[in-house]
N, C-alpha and C positions, 0 to 999 in steps of 0.2 A: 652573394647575390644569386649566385645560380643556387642553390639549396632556398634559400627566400623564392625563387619563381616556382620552383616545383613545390616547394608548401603551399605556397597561394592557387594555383592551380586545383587543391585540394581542401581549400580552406583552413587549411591550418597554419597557425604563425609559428616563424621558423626567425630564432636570432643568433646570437654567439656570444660569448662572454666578451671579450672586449668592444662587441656593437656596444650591447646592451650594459656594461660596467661605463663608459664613455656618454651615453643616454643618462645613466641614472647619475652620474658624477658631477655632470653639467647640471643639473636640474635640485645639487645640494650642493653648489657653489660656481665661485664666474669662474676661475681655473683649477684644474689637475694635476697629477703628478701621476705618473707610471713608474712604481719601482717594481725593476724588471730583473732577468736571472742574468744575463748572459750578452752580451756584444750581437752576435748574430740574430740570438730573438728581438734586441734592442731593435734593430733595424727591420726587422717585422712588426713590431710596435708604430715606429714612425710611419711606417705604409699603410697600415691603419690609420692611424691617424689624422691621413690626407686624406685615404679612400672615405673614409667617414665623413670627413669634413667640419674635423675641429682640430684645425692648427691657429686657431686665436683662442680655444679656450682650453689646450694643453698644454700645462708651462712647461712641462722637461718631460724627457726620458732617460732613468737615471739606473743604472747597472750596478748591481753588486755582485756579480761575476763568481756563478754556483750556475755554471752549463749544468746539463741534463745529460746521466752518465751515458758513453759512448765508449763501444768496446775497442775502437782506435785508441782511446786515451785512457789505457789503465792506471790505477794509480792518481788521476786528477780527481781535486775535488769535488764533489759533486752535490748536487739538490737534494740527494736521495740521503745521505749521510747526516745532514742537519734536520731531520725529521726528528732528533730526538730532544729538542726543545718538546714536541709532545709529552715528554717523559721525565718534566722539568730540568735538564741539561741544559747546559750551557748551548747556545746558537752560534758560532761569528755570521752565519748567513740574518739570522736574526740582527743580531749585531749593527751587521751591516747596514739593513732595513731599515733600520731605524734613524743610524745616522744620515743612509739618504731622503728618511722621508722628512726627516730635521732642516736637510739642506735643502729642499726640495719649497718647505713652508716659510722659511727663514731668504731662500736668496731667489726664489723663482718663482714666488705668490702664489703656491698652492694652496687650495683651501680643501681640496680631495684629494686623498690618497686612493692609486688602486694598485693591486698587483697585478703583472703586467703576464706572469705566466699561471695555467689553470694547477700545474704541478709546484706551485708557491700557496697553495690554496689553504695547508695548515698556517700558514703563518698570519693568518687574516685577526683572530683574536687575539693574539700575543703581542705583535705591531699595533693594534687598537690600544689593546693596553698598557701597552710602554712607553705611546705617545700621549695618553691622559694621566698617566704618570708624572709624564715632563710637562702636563699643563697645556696641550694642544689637544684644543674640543674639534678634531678632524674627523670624517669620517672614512673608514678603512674599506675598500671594495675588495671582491673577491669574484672572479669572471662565475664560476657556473653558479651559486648563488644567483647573480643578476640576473644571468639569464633566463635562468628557473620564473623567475618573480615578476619576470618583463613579459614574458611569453605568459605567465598566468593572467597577469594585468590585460594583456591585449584578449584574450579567450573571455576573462570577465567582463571586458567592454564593447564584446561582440565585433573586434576592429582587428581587420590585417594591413597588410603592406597596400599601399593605391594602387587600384587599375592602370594610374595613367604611367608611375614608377613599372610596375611588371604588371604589362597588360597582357590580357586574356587572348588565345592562339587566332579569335575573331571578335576583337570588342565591336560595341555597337555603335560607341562613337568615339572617336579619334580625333586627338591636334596636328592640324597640318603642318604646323611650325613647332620644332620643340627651342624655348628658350635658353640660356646658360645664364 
């Protein structure tokens, strides 16, 4: 939100891949699915989630546990290691993805997959494919993609964030009441 005030300030629209993956998710089905890296981003996830304000139309946030490598934990598996499904190799992070975006469609009524970290971002075609494979016409998100394309979309429809959401340092006219 604070990066949103100071774009708007400037006239420029300003989003994030999981606003904007969550925006466009909802809008190509009623629920979602977050397949995410790791336990601790998980729960970054879900705070999104709230902050955003789609905890009725996110069915789960589902972990396949490929942290993001950290020099405390030499030796643990990491995100960066499974990159080589780019190189047609075998995935288990892939792997993984798959089966939770499976469990995700099958026990939690997802009808959107997104991935839940920007560092999962190769896997956005290969999960696409794996799952039209198995016969589920889902669509697969991927955070900076959306955002790129949300922020475009708002530039081509001349539209940013409302004055009354982040209003101007002296708007000219104001609500006296703000509602919930």
């Amino acid at each position: 939100m604070a990066a949103r005030e100071i774009g708007r300030s400037f006239g420029i629209p300003v989003t994030s891949c999981a606003h904007a993956q969550m925006h466009i998710a909802r809008s190509l089905g009623r629920k979602f699915s977050i397949v995410d890296i790791h336990e601790t981003h998980n729960m970054r996830m879900v705070d999104l989630v709230i902050q955003y304000g789609f905890t009725n139309e996110c069915a789960s946030v589902r972990n396949v546990n490929f942290p993001l490598p950290r020099p405390q934990y030499p030796g643990e598996r990491s995100i960066e290691e499974e990159k080589a499904a780019v190189a047609g190799e075998r995935s288990a992070m892939l792997d993984a993805a798959v089966e939770e975006a499976v469990d995700a469609i099958q026990n939690d009524g997802a009808e959107v997959i997104m991935l839940g970290c920007s560092a999962a971002f190769w896997m956005q075609p290969f999960l696409q494919k794996r799952l039209q494979t198995l016969g589920w016409e889902v669509p697969v998100l991927e955070g900076t993609r959306c955002a790129i394309e949300l922020a475009k979309l708002w530039v081509g429809l001349g539209v940013d964030a409302s004055g009354l959401l982040l209003p101007s340092e002296r708007p000219k006219a104001w609500r006296r009441k703000k509602v919930f």
